[in-house]
C-alpha positions in Angstrom: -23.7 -14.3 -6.1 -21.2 -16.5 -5.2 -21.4 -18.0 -1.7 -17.9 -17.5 -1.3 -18.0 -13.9 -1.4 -20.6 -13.9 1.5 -17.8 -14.7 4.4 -15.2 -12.6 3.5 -17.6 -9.3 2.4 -18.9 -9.9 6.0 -15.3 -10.3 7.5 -14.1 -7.3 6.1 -17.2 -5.1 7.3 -17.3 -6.4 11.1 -13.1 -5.7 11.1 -13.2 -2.0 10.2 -16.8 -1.9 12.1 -14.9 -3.2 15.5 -11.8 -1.6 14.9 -13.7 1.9 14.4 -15.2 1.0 18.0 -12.1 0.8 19.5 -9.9 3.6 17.5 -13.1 5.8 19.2 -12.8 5.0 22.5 -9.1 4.9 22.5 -7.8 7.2 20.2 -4.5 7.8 21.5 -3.4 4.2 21.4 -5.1 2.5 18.6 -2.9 1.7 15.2 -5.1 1.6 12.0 -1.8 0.8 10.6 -1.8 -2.5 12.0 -5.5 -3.2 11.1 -3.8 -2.6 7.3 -1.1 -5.1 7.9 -3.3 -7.6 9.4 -6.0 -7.6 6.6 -3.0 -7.2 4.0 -0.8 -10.2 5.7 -1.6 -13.1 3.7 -5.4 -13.0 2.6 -4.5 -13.3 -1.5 -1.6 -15.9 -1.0 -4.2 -17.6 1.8 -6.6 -17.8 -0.8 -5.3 -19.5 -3.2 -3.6 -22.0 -1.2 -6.7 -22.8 0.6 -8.3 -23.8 -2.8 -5.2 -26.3 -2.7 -5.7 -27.6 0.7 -9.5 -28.3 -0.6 -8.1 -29.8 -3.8 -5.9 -32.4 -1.7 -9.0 -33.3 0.9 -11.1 -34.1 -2.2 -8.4 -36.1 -3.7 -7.9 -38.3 -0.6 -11.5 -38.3 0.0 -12.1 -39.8 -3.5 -9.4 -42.1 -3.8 -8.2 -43.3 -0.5 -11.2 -43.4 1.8 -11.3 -46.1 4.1 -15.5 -45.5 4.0 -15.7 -45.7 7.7 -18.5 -42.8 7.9 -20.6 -44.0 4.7 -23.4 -46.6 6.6 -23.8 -43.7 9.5 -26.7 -41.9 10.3 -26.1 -38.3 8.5 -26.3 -36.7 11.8 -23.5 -39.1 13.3 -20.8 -37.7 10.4 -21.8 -34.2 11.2 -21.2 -34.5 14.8 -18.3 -36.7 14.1 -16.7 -34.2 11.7 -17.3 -31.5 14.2 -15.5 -32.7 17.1 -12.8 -34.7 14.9 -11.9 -31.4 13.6 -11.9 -29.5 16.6 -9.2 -31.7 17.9 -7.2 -31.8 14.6 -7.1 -28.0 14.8 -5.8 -28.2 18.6 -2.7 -30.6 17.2 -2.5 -28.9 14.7 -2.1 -25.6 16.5 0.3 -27.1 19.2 2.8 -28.5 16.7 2.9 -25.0 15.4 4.2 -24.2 18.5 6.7 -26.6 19.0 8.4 -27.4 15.6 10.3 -24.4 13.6 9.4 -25.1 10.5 5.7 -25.1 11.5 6.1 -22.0 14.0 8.3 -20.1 10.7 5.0 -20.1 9.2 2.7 -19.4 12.6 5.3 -16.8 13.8 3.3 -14.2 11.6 0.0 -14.5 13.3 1.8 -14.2 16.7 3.6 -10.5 15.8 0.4 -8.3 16.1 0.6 -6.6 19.7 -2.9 -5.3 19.7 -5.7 -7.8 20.5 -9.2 -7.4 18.2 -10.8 -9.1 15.0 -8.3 -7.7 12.7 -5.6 -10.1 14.1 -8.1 -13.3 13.6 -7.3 -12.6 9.6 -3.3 -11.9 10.5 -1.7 -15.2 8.9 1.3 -16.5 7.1 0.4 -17.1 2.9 1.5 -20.8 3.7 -0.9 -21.4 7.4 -3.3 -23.1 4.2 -0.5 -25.6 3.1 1.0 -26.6 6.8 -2.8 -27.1 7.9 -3.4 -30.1 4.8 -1.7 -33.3 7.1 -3.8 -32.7 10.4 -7.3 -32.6 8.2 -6.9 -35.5 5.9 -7.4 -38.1 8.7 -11.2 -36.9 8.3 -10.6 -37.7 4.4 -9.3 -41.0 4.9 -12.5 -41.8 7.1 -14.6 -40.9 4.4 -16.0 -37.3 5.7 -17.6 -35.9 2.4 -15.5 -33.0 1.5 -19.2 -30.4 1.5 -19.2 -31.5 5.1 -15.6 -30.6 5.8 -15.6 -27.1 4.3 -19.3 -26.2 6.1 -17.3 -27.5 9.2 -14.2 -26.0 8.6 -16.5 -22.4 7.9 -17.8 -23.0 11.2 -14.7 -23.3 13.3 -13.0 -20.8 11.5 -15.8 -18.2 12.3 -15.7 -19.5 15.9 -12.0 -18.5 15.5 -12.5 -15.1 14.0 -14.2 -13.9 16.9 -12.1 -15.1 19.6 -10.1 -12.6 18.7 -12.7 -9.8 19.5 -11.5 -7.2 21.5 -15.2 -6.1 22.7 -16.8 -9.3 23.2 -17.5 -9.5 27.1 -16.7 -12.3 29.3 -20.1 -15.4 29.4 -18.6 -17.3 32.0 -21.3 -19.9 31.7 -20.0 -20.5 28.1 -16.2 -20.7 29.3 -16.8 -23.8 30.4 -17.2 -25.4 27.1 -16.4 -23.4 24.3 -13.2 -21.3 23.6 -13.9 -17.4 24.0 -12.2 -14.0 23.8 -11.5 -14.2 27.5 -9.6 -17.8 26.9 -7.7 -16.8 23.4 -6.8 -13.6 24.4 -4.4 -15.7 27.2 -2.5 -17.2 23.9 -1.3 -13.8 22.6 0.0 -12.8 26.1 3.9 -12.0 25.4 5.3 -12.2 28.6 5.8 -15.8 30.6 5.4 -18.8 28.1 1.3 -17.6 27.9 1.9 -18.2 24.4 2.1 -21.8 25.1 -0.9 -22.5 26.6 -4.7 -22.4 25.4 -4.3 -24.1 21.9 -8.0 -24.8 21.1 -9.8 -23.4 18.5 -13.6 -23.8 19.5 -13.7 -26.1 22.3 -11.9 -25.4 25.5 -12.0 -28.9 26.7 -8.8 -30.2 24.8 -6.6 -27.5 26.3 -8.0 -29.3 29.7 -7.5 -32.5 28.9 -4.1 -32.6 27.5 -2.5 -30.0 30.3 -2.4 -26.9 28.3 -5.1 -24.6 29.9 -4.2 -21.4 31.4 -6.3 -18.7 33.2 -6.2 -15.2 32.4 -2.9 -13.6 33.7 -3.8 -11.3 36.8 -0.8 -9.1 36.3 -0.8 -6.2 33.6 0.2 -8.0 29.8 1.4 -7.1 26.7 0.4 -9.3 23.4 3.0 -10.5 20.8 6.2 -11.8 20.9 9.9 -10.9 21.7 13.0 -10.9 19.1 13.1 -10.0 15.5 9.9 -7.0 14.7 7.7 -7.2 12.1 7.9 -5.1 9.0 4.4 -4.7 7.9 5.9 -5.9 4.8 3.7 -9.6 4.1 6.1 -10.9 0.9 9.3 -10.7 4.0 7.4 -11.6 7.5 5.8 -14.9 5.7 9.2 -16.1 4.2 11.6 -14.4 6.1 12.1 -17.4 8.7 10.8 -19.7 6.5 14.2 -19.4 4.4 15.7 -19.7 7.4 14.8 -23.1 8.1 15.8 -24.5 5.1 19.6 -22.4 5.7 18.8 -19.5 3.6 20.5 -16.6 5.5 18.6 -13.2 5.5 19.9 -10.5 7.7 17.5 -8.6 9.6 16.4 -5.6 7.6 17.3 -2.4 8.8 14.3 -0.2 9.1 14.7 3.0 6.7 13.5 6.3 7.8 10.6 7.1 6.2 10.5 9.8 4.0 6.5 10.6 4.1 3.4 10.2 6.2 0.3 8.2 4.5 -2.6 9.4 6.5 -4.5 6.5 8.0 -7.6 7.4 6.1 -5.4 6.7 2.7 -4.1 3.9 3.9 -7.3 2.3 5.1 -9.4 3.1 2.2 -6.5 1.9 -0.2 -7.3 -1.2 2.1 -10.7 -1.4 1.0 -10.3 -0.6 -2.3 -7.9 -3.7 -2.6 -10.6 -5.9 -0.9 -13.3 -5.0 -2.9 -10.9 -6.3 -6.1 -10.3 -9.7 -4.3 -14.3 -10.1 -3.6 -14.4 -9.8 -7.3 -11.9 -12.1 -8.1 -13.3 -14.6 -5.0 -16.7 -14.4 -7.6 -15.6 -14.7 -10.6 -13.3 -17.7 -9.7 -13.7 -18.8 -6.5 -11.6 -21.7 -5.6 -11.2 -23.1 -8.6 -7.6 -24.5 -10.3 -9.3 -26.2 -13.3 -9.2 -23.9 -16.3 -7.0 -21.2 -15.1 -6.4 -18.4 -18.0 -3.5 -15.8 -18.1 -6.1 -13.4 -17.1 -7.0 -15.0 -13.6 -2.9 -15.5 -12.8 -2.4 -12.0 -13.9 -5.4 -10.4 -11.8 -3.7 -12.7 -8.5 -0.5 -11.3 -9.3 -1.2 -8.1 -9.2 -3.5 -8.0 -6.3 -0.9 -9.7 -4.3 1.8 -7.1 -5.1 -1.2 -4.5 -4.0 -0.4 -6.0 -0.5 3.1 -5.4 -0.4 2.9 -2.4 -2.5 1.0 -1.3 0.7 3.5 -1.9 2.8 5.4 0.4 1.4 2.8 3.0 2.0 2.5 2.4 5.3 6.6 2.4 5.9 6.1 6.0 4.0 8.4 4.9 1.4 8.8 6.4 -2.2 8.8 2.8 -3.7 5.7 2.6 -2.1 4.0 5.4 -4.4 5.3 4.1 -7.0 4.2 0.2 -6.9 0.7 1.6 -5.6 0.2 3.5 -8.8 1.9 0.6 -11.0 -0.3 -2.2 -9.7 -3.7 -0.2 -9.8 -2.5 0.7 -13.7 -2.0 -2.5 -14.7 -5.0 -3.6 -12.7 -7.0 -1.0 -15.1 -5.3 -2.5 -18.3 -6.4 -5.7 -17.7 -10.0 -5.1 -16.8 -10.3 -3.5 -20.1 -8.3 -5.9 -21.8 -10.0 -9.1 -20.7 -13.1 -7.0 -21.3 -15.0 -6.5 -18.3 -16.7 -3.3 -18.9 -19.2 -3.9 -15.8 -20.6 -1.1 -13.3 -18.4 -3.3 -10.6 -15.1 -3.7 -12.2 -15.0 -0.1 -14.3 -15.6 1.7 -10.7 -13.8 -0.4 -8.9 -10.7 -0.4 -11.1 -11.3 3.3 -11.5 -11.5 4.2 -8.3 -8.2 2.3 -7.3 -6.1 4.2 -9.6 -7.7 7.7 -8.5 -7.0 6.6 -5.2 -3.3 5.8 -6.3 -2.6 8.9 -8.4 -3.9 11.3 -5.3 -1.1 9.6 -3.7 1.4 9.6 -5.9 0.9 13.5 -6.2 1.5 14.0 -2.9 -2.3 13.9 -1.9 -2.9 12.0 1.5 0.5 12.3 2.8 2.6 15.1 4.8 6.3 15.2 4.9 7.6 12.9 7.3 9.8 15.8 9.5 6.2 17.3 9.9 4.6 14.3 11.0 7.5 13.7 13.9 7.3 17.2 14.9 3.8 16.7 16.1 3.8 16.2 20.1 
């Protein structure tokens, strides 16, 4: 199997497997909806435009490498790349914050108001692309680009579950590593939290440069103010992007939806989508080099799944619609480009069953029911 397949099979089981926890002991309160939108935000786009950021480190790595690692001990660039990194991600994290063309494209990770792991995977399609400058300073040093990605696997994973919303507090570990207890300070909406506690796996840069903030003691809500999401990932990762470059986009008015898609629909819709981008992570992995109209076609499609899900979730009748178009076409092209596996048949099968029960009114209730409910 593709080793690529490994991180994100494993993501996607401890998300549902935490947010499951929590939806049980707090039923009343807990959104599966938003564990949709966060898994659905910008995972295909992501993908894709991670392969590019990998594409430029390797370039630079090659080309422009100023060699300054290669007559180290092996352990030396490890630890090197390790720390180097961590800071990287801390500037990189901070400028977010301060510049609006970099915050138009963090803004996205910052809208979720409920604290757990599905919010670790809640990111713009371009938070690849705007990541590339603060990395390649590791290129240029001549860090081998299989140390960078087993690094950059590592953070990232460090990352992931800083955003836990079980993990308890090690205050031992506080000390010197980032944790739940220390991120969770970051998403704080109310009075400039959002400001403070930029690391990613080592709490001591927030420390050093002025930027470390205890827990609030007050009670805290997490996001941020102004403009609300719409659960929509092709508008919330450009909608203020356009604007920086003076491309005017009203805010969207939010239509009254005209059905109810039951959370177990819209979850396992969810899933069924994954388990279609796993395939496509093993069959092509990051790879740009020898890209057939079958490959663009499958990314295509998977990526309107997304929005397509959106509409779902905003009980839409475009929503129907798109779900049922995509998951056709998404059977068309597995039997067109001839993958008559176990994997892809069921899969692909199972996607448009999934859409057609939908699309016949299966899985839904009129929407004047589903506000009538206490």
């Amino acid at each position: 199997m593709n080793e690529l397949t490994f991180p994100v099979i494993f993501m996607v089981i401890i998300v549902v497997a935490e947010a499951a926890v929590i939806a049980r002991k707090s039923p009343v309160s807990f959104r599966w909806r938003d564990v949709v939108f966060n898994l659905n935000s910008g995972h295909i786009m992501l993908w894709l435009f991670r392969g590019l950021e990998l594409f430029c480190y390797g370039f630079v790595v090659t080309h422009f490498s100023a060699g300054l690692t290669d007559s180290w001990p092996e352990w030396t660039v490890w630890l090197f790349a390790l720390i180097a990194w961590d800071v990287g991600f801390y500037w990189l994290h901070r400028l977010h914050h301060k510049y609006r063309l970099l915050w138009a494209v963090h803004v996205v990770h910052h809208q979720g108001e409920h604290f757990n792991l599905s919010l670790g995977v809640r990111n713009s399609w371009y938070s690849s692309l705007t990541s590339v400058p603060f990395f390649l300073l590791l290129a240029l040093a001549g860090v081998p680009l299989s140390v960078f990605m087993a690094v950059s696997v590592l953070h990232y994973t460090i990352q992931f579950f800083n955003h836990s919303g079980l993990i308890p507090r090690v205050e031992w570990l506080e000390k010197i590593m980032v944790t739940p207890h220390h991120h969770r300070v970051h998403h704080v909406k109310d009075g400039g939290f959002a400001n403070r506690n930029f690391g990613g796996s080592f709490i001591f840069w927030d420390k050093l440069f002025g930027t470390f903030s205890e827990s609030p003691a007050i009670p805290h809500r997490y996001g941020i103010g102004g403009e609300a999401a719409t659960e929509n990932p092709l508008i919330d990762s450009n909608r203020l992007f356009l604007r920086v470059f003076g491309i005017k986009n009203k805010p969207r008015q939010i239509r009254s939806a005209q059905y109810h898609t039951r959370d177990a629909f819209l979850v396992s819709g969810t899933l069924l989508l994954f388990v279609l981008v796993i395939g496509y992570i093993y069959r092509y992995g990051y790879g740009y080099s020898g890209t057939t109209a079958v490959q663009a076609a499958l990314f295509v499609l998977l990526a309107a799944g997304t929005v397509a899900l959106s509409g779902l979730a905003a009980g839409q009748q475009w929503g129907r619609a798109s779900w049922f178009a995509v998951a056709t076409f998404i059977l068309l092209l597995i039997s067109a480009a001839g993958w008559l596996t176990p994997f892809w048949l069921m899969s692909g099968g199972l996607l448009w069953l999934h859409s057609l029960l939908l699309l016949m009114g299966a899985g839904t209730v009129p929407a004047e029911e589903q506000d009538a409910q206490p």
